[in-house]
N, C-alpha and C positions, 0 to 999 in steps of 0.2 A: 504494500500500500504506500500510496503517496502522499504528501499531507503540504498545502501550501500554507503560509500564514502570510495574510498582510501584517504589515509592519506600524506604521501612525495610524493612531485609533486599535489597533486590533493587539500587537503585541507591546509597542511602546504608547505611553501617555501623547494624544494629538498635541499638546499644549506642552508638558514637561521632558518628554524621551524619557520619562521614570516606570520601570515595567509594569505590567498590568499582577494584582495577586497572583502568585501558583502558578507562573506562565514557564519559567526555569522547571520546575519540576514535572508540569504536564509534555513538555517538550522532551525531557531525561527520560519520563514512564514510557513515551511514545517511540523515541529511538529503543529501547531496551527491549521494546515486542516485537522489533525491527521494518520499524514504521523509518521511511523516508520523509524528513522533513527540512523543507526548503523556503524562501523568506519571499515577497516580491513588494512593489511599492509601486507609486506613482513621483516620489521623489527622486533626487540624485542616489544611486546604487553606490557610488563611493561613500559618502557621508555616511551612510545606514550603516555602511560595514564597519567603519570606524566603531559608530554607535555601537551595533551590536558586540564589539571587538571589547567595548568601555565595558560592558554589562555583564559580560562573561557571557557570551550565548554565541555558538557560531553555525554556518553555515550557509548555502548559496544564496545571493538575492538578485533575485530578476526584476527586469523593469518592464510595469505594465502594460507598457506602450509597445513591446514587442512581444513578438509571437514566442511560446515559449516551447522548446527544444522536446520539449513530452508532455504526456495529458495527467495530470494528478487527478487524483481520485477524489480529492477535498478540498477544498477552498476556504479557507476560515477567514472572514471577512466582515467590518462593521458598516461596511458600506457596500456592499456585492452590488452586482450588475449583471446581466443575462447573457453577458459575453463570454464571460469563466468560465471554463472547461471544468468538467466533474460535476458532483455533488456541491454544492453549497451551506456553509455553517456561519449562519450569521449571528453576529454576537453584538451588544450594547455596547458603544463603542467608551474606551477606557482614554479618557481625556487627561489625569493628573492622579498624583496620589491623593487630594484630597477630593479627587473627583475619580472614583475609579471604577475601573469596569466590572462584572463578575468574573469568577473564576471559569476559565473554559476546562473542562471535565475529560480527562483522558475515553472512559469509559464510553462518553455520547459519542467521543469521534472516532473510535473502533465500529462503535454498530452503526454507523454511517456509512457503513460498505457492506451490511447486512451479514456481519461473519459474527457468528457466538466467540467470545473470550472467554476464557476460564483465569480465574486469579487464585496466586496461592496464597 
């Protein structure tokens, strides 16, 4: 499985770049079931990478505005649009820490590709 996340509003605070709760650990659960997960944005792709470089979270980030090299299976986004390849996981978008988003749930975005998990 493949797993996109937008980046402002979805992983980082739109207003602060301060991470959204639980987003580092939903990311670690999600690579360790050997979930593919990849970043993309509508901003500068360098900057982001810096950013995520600051936060401790790594991995590719693609820009929206181009077609992207494979088809993910999920889209996790606080603003989607019916352009996105995959399934779609829209979330409230996480603006700052004292404005912040909920936590996105490892579990919902496994059965988003309709496969039963077992946890030990």
């Amino acid at each position: 499985m493949h797993i996109m996340f937008d980046l402002a509003g979805t992983v980082l605070g739109a207003l602060d770049m301060s991470l959204r709760p639980g987003i580092k650990e939903t990311i670690s659960a999600l690579r360790e079931r050997g979930v593919k997960v990849n970043f993309w944005t509508n901003g500068p792709v360098d900057y982001y990478k810096h950013i995520l470089k600051e936060v401790g979270l790594d991995g590719d980030i693609y820009s929206k505005a181009k077609e992207l090299p494979f088809k993910p299976d999920i889209c996790v986004d606080d603003e989607p649009n019916e352009r996105m390849p995959g399934r779609i996981y829209k979330v409230k978008m996480h603006a700052s820490d004292v404005m912040p988003g909920e936590r996105i749930l490892t579990a919902e975005l496994l059965c988003l590709d309709g496969q039963q998990f077992f946890w030990d």
